[in-house]
N, C-alpha and C positions, 0 to 999 in steps of 0.2 A: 504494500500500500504506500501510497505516495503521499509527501507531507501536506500537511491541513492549508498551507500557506496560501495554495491557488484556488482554496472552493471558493464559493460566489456566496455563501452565507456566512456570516462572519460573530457565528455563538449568538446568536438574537433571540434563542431558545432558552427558557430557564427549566428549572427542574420540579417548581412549583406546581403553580396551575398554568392549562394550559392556554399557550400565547396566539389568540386568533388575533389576524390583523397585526401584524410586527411591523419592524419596519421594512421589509420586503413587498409588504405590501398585504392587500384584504381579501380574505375570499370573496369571493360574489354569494349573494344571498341563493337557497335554494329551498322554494318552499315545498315541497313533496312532501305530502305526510310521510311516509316511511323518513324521509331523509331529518324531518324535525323530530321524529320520536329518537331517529338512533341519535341525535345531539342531545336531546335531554336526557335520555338513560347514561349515553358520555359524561356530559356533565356532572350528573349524582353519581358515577362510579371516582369518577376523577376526583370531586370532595370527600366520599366518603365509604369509598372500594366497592366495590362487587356486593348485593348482597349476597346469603347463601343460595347455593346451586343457582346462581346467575352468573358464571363466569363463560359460559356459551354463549350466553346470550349478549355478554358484554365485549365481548372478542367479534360477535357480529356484528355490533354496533359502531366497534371502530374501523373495521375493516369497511363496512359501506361506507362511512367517512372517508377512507383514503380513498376507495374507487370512485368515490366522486369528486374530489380532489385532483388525483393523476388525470379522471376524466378531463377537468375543466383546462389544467397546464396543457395537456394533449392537444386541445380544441382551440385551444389560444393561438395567436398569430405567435411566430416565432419571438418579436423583436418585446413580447407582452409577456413570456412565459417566466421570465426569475421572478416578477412580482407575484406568481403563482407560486412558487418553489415555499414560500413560509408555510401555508397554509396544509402542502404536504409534509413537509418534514412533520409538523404538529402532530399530523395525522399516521407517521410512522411511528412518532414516539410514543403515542397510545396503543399503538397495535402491538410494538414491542415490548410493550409492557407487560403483558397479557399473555396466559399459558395458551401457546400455540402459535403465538404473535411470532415467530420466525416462520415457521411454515408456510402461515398464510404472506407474509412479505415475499417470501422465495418463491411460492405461485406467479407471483405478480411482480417477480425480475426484468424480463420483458418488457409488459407495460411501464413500468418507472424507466426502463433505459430509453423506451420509444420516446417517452414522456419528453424528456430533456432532462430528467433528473442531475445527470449526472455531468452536464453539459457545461464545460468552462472551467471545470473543476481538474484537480488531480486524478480523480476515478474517472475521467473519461474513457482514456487508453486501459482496461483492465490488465493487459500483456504488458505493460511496462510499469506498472505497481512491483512495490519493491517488499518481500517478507518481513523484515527487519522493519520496517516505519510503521506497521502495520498496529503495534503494539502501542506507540505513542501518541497516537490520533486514538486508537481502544479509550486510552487514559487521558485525554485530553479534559481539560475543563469548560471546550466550550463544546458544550450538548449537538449543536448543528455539525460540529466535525464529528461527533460519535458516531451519529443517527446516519450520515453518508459513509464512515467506513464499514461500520454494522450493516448497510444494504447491501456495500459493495460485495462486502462477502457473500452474501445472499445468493449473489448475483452469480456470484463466481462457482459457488457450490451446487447453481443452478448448469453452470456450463457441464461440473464437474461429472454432473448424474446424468447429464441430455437430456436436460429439461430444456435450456435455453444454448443457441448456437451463436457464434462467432468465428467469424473467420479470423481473426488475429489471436484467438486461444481458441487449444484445442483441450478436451474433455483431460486428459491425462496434463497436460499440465496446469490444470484449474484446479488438481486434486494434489499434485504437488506444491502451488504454492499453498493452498490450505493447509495442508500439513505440515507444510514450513511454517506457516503462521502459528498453529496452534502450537507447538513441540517451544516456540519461541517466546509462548505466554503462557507455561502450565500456569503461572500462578490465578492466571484471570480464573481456569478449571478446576482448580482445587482449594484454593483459599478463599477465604470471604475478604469483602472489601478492607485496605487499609485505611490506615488516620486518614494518608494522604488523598486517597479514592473518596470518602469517605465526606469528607469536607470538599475536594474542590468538584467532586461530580454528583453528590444526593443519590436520589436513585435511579441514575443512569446508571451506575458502578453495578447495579441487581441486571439491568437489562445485558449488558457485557457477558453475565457469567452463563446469565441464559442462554443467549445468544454460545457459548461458546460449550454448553453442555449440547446444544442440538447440534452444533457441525462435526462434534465428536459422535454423537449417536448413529449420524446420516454416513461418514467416512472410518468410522472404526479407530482402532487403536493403532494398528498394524506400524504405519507411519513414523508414529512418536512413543512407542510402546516404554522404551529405553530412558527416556527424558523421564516418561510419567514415573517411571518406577522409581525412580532417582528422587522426585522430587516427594515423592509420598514419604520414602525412607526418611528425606531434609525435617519433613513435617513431624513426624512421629520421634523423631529424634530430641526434640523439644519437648514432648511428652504433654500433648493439651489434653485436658482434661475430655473437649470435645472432640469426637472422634467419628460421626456419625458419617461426614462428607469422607471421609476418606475409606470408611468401611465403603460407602456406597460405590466409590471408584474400583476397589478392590471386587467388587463381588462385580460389577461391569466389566472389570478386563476379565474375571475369570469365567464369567457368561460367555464373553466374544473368545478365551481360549477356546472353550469347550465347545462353540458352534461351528470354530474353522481352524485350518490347518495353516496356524500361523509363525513363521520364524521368530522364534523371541529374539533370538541371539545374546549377547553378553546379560541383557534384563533377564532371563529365564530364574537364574537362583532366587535372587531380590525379591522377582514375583510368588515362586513359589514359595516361602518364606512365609509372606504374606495371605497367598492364597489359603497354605495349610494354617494358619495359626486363627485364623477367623471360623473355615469349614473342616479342618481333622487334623487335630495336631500329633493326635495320636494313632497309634494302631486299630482299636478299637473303634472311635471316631474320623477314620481314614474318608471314606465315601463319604460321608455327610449323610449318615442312616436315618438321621433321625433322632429327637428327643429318645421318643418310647424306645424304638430299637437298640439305642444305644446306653439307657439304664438296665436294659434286660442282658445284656452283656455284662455291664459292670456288674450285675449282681450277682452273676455267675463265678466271676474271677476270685482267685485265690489271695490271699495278703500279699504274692508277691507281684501277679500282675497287677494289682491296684496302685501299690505302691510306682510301677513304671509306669502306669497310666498316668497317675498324679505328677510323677516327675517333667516326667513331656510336656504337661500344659504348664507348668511352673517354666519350662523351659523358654515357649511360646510366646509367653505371656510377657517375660521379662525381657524377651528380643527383640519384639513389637509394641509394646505398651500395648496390645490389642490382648482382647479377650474373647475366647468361643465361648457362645452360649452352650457346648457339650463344656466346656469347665465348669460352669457354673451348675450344670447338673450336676457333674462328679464330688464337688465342694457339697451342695447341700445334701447328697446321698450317704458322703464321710461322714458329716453332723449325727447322721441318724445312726451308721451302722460302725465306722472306724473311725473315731476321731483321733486317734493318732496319728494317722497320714496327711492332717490340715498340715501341718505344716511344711511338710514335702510338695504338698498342693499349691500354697503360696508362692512357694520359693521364697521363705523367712530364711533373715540373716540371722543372727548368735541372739541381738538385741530383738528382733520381731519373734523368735519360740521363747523367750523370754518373757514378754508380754503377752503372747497367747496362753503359755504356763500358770500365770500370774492371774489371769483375768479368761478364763476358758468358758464361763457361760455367759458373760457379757457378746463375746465374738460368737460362740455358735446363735446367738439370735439374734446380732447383725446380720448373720449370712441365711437365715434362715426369713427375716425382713425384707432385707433389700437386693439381695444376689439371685437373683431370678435367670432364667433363661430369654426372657425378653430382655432385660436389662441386665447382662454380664459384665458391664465394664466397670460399677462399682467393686466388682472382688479387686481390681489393680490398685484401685485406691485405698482398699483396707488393706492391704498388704503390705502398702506404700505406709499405711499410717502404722501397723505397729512395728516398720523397722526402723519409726523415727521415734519410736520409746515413749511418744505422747501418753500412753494412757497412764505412767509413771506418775505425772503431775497430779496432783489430787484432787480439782475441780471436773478431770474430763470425763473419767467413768462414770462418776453419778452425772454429770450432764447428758453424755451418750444415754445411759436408762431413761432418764426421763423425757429425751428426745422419741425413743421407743413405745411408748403410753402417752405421747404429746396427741392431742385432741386437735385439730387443723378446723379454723376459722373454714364456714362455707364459701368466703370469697376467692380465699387461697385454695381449696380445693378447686374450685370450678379454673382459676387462674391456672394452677398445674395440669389440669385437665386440657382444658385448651393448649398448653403449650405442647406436652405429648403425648396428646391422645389415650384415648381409654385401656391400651392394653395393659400398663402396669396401674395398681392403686397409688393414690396421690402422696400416699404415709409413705408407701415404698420407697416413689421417684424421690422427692425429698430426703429420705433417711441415705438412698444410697447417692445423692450428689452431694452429702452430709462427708461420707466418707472418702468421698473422689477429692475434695476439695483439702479436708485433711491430711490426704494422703500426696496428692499433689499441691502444692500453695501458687507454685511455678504455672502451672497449667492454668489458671482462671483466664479466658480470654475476654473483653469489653467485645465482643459480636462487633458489628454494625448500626454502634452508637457511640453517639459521643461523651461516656462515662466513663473515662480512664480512670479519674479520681474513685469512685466509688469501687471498680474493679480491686485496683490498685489497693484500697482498706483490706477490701474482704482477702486478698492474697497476703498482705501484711499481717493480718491477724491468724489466718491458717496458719502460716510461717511463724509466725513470734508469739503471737495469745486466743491457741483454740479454744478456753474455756470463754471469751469474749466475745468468737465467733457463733458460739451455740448458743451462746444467752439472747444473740439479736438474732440467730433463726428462729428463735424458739418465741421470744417478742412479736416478729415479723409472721411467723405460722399461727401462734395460739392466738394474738389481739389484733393480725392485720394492722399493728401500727407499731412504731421504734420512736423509741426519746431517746435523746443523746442530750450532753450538756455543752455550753459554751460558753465558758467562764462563767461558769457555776447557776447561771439559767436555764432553763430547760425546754427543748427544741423537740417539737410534735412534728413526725413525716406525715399524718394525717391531717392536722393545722396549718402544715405550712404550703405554700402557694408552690405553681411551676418548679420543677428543677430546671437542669440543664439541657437532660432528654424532653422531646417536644412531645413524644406518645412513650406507652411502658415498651421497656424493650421487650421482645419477642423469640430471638435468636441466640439464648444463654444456658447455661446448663439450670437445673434447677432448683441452685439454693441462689443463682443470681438473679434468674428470671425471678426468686420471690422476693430477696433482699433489694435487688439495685435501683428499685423503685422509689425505697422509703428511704436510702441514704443517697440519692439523688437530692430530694428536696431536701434532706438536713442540709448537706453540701450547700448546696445554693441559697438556703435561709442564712447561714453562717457565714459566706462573703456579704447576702446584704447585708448584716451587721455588723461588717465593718467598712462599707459603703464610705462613710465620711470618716476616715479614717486616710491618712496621706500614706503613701506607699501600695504595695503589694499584699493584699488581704491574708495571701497562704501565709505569710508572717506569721499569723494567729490562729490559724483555720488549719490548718497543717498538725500543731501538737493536738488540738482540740479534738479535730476529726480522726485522725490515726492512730494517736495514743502519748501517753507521755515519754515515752522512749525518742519519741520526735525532740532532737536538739534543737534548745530556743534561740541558739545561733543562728541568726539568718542571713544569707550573704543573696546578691540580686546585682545582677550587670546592664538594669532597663532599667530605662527613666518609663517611671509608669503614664508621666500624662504626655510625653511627648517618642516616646518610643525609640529613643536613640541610646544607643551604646554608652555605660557611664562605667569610669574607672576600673575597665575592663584589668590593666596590667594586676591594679592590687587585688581582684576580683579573681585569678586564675595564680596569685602566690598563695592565697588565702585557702585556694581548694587543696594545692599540694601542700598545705602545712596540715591541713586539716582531714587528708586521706591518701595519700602516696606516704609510703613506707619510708622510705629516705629522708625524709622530710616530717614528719610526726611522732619521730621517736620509737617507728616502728612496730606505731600501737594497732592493733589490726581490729575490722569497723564490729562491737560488738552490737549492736541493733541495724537490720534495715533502715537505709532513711529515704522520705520522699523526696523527691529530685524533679524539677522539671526542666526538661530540653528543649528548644528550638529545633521544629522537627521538617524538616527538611527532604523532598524529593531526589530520586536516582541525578536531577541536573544541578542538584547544590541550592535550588529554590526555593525559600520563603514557604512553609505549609500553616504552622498553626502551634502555638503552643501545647506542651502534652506532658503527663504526670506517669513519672517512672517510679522505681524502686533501687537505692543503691544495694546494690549485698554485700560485695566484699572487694577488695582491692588486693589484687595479689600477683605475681610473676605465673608467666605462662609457663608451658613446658621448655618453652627458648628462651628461657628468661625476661620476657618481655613485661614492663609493669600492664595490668591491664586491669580496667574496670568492668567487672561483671555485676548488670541489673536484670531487673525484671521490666519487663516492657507491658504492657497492658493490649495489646492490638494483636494479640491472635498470634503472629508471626514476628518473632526477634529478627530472623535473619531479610536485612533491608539495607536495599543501597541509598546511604544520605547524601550522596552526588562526592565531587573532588576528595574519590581515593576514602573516603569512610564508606566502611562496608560493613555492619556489625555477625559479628563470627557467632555462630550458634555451636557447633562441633570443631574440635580438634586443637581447638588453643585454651584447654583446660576446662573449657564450659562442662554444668553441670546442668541435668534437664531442665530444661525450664529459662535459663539464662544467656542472655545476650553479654556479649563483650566488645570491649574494644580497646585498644590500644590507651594510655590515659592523655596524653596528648589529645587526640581523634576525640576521644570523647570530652575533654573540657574543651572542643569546640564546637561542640554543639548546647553547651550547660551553660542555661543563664539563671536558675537557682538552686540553692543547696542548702542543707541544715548544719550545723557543729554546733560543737558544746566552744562555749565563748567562752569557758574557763581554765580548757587547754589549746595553751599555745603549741605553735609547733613552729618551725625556723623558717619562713615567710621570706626573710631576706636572702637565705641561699639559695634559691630555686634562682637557675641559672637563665641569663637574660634572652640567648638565645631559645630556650624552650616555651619561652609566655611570646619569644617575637612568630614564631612559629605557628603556635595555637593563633593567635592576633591573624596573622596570614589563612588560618582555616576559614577564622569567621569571614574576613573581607570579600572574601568568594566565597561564600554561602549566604546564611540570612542575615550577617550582619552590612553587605554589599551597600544600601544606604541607610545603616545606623549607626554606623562607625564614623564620629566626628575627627 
């Protein structure tokens, strides 16, 4: 695909409501009853989504809109048709919106190329579009360059199948460059929107991945099989709590193995790795027999094949973070008939049979709650929680019990209900994203909203204070509300107005989908009140909201009212006195602290301010100092343009954590916590290492804030 720079529309599209009449120009009125009723069911879907079982009906509505639309450009004199071009693109972005919305656009390839759609533009010549651009126009921020690369491909996938002919591309390489295209943007296929998606494209960033799940379904894996494999392993290597998308990719390649005789080549191991550790890890569980089949096996087996039965999925489970639903049978069948194999099951370290020893019927009615075969990926998280020795602490046990006989408010039920559907009970899904979240701190991803901050608590308190994390699920479940204080007053998430989220998020596991609601609006009642207050509110908001472990040190390199760069040089001796080794006496960081960065795109670009987590500061395997956080947005590993790249695997990273050099990363850090009562050597840190960071910011976001 060719750069955005030659279309004829130029982003006049927002991602709101939609823009009839831009400045390209108005449609012409069309009074047809049919054509007024699909505008007005348009319009109430567009305010206020689809009702139920009307998303047929709402996908017909728009698409009559576009053909009437492409009709009128069509019909138009030539030298009149761009002033038509708004009114279709409008009319693309709602059809795209909408399950099925690429289909029916790819129908109607043809007509949009007859049209002129594409006429003036980069996409006119499809044969000389380029794989590589293809991706940056995908992620562009102006909605009208999305909406014409999304068709083009359409168009192209149209050539690919011989739906639609050209002579300047032929079918075989219409299907080559798509699969160059896609192999080139797993991430649009497999991960959910970033910060940066996230903020600069709304929900065009949803339309992309659609769009990019049907050109995979239409052209198979064959192409990019190698890439995908790769990049699922990148994903699961991070260890997210959420797992759901990539199960789903994994049982899709393994659908399309088993339908055709495909060359894996080098991907073959990777894949199968994958394949077995979700549908037969073991012997027993080899074919994917079946639940029932495959307990009537186990029951048959001796102590010693259960004990290898149990080993292999412990095996699995700890090489994928993925979990079979045949584990989770095997686990709850040990409960009943051999529980001394649970911990061969696990795969428990010295300190998790320890805790299991310690506390043995607390765990077999975790596993007997929440470890289902519908929902097997809490066993990773209980496993994960007792080889971190939590239940040691003496608030978490009896919290866990009474999490167990917690009685769930009807709104939170129906709210869990809706989020994942009826198969498991709402006590379940809750108790075992109770334990995922325990067991992972690192894994909590902020979905596709903008609540790093609240993420960012709940993984802080997993990590540092889980008996404080159960008291506000248990707050958050049993009263449907959470009080928190702020400087000793007390903050109602029921009482208080708007958070930062504009609707509840939808897209989380589900102790977030019930928490992030209610410490959204704390968040946001807690900056207004310090509203008139001069400086930077996380100042105060920061210990209040995350805990007192937050050091009331506060250091900040923005002028808050006018947004320029201030006393940057003492601002980055101050972080090396206060967390590089060499430089603080060597004291190593005993609390997570909250951090926020200047978050910045793969070109070094201005994105949005965003709330991290510091963990620790430490030398890599090459001796390299480097700062390893927690990121909140799904995915650590991300290009922040000029040579920062933050490392997920192989430079000491632990799951969950992003690093970077500490350099690379205090240029991207424009706030930090310390304790302001230990000093550290400020004046040694060497003149050339702050002129260098100084040189990071200048080419990235500090480009015009650096006086």
């Amino acid at each position: 695909m060719a750069s955005a720079e030659g279309a004829s529309t130029d982003g006049a599209a927002t991602d709101g409501a939609p823009v009839d009449g831009g400045p390209i120009g108005a449609a012409p009125t069309d009074t047809s009853e049919a054509h007024r009723a699909a505008q007005v069911d348009a319009s109430r879907a567009d305010r206020f989504g689809p009702e139920d079982g009307a998303s047929d009906r709402a996908l017909a509505s728009r698409v009559e809109q576009l053909d009437h639309a492409v009709a009128a450009m069509r019909d138009a004199p030539e030298y009149t048709r761009p002033s038509k071009l708004r009114r279709v693109l409008d009319a693309l972005r709602r059809v795209l919106l909408q399950d099925g919305g690429p289909a029916a656009v790819r129908e109607r390839a043809a007509a949009l190329e007859d049209a002129g759609v594409f006429s003036g533009s980069d996409w006119d010549q499809p044969s000389i579009l380029v794989p590589t651009l293809a991706g940056p126009s995908l992620r562009s921020d102006r909605t009208d360059t999305v909406l014409l690369e999304a068709t083009s491909e359409l168009r192209i996938l149209a050539i690919a199948t011989g739906d639609h002919h050209r002579e300047d591309l032929s079918a075989e390489d219409a299907r080559r460059f798509l699969s160059q295209v896609l192999a080139m943007n797993l991430d649009l296929l497999l991960a959910p929107p970033s910060e940066s998606e996230r903020i600069r494209q709304g929900r065009t960033a949803s339309l992309i991945r659609d769009l990019f799940a049907y050109l995979v379904d239409e052209l198979g894996y064959d192409s990019m099989l190698e890439g995908l494999v790769e990049e699922i392993w990148r994903i699961l290597r991070q260890r997210p709590i959420q797992v759901d998308h990539v199960k789903a990719m994994v049982t899709r390649i393994a659908i399309h193995r088993s339908a055709s005789d495909v060359d894996l080549g080098s991907a073959a191991q990777g894949l199968d790795r994958l394949t077995t550790a979700l549908f037969g890890p073991t012997e027993a569980s080899r074919e994917d027999p079946g639940i029932d089949t495959y307990l009537s096996r186990v029951s048959a087996m001796d102590a010693e094949g259960l004990e290898f039965e149990a080993r292999g999925f412990a095996r699995a489970m700890h090489d994928t973070g993925l979990v079979s639903p045949y584990h989770a049978a095997l686990v709850r069948f040990l409960v009943e008939d051999n529980v001394y194999l649970l911990p061969e099951a696990l795969g428990l370290s010295e300190v998790g049979r320890n805790s299991l020893l310690r506390y043995p019927e607390l765990v077999h009615q975790l596993i007997i709650e929440a470890v289902l075969p519908q929902s097997p990926q809490s066993l990773y998280g209980l496993a994960l929680l007792l080889d971190r020795g939590i239940l040691h602490q003496p608030p978490v046990v009896p919290s866990l019990w009474r999490q167990l006989v917690l009685r769930l408010s009807p709104r939170v039920r129906e709210r869990l209900h809706s989020g994942f559907g009826p198969a498991v009970a709402p006590e379940s899904l809750l108790l075992g994203g109770i334990l995922s979240m325990l067991g992972q701190p690192l894994g909590v991803g902020q979905g596709d909203n903008p609540t790093c901050q609240s993420a960012r608590a709940l993984s802080m308190w997993a990590y540092n204070d889980p008996d404080y994390l159960l008291q506000v699920v248990a707050w958050a479940a049993r009263d449907d509300e959470v009080i928190a204080h702020f400087e000793g007053q007390p903050i109602s998430s029921v009482e208080s107005v708007g958070g930062v989220a504009t609707a509840d998020p939808i897209d989380l596991d589900a102790v977030s989908l019930l928490v992030v609601p209610h410490l959204d609006r704390i968040y946001a009642e807690m900056v207004r009140r310090c509203a008139d207050r001069a400086g930077d509110p996380h100042r105060w908001v920061n210990p209040e909201f995350h805990g007192w472990w937050s050091a009331r040190g506060f250091r900040i390199n923005v002028d808050v009212e006018t947004g320029k760069i201030i006393d940057i040089d003492d601002f980055i001796r101050q972080f090396y006195a206060a967390y590089h080794p060499d430089y603080n006496g060597n004291q190593p960081l005993i609390h997570p602290q909250p951090a926020g960065i200047a978050f910045t795109d793969s070109a070094a670009r201005y994105v949005g301010w965003h709330a991290i987590t510091i963990l620790r500061v430490a030398a890599d395997p090459n001796g390299v100092i480097r700062v390893y956080f927690y990121n909140p947005n799904n995915d650590s590993g991300q290009d922040w343009g000029d040579d920062v790249v933050v490392g997920t695997a192989g430079n000491g990273e632990r799951p969950g954590e992003g690093s970077l050099p500490f350099e690379q990363f205090a240029s991207r850090l424009y706030i930090f916590h310390a304790d302001p009562l230990e000093d550290g050597a400020a004046d040694q840190v060497p003149v050339d290492a702050v002129e260098r960071i100084v040189g990071h910011i200048g080419r990235s976001w500090g480009v015009d804030r650096l006086t």
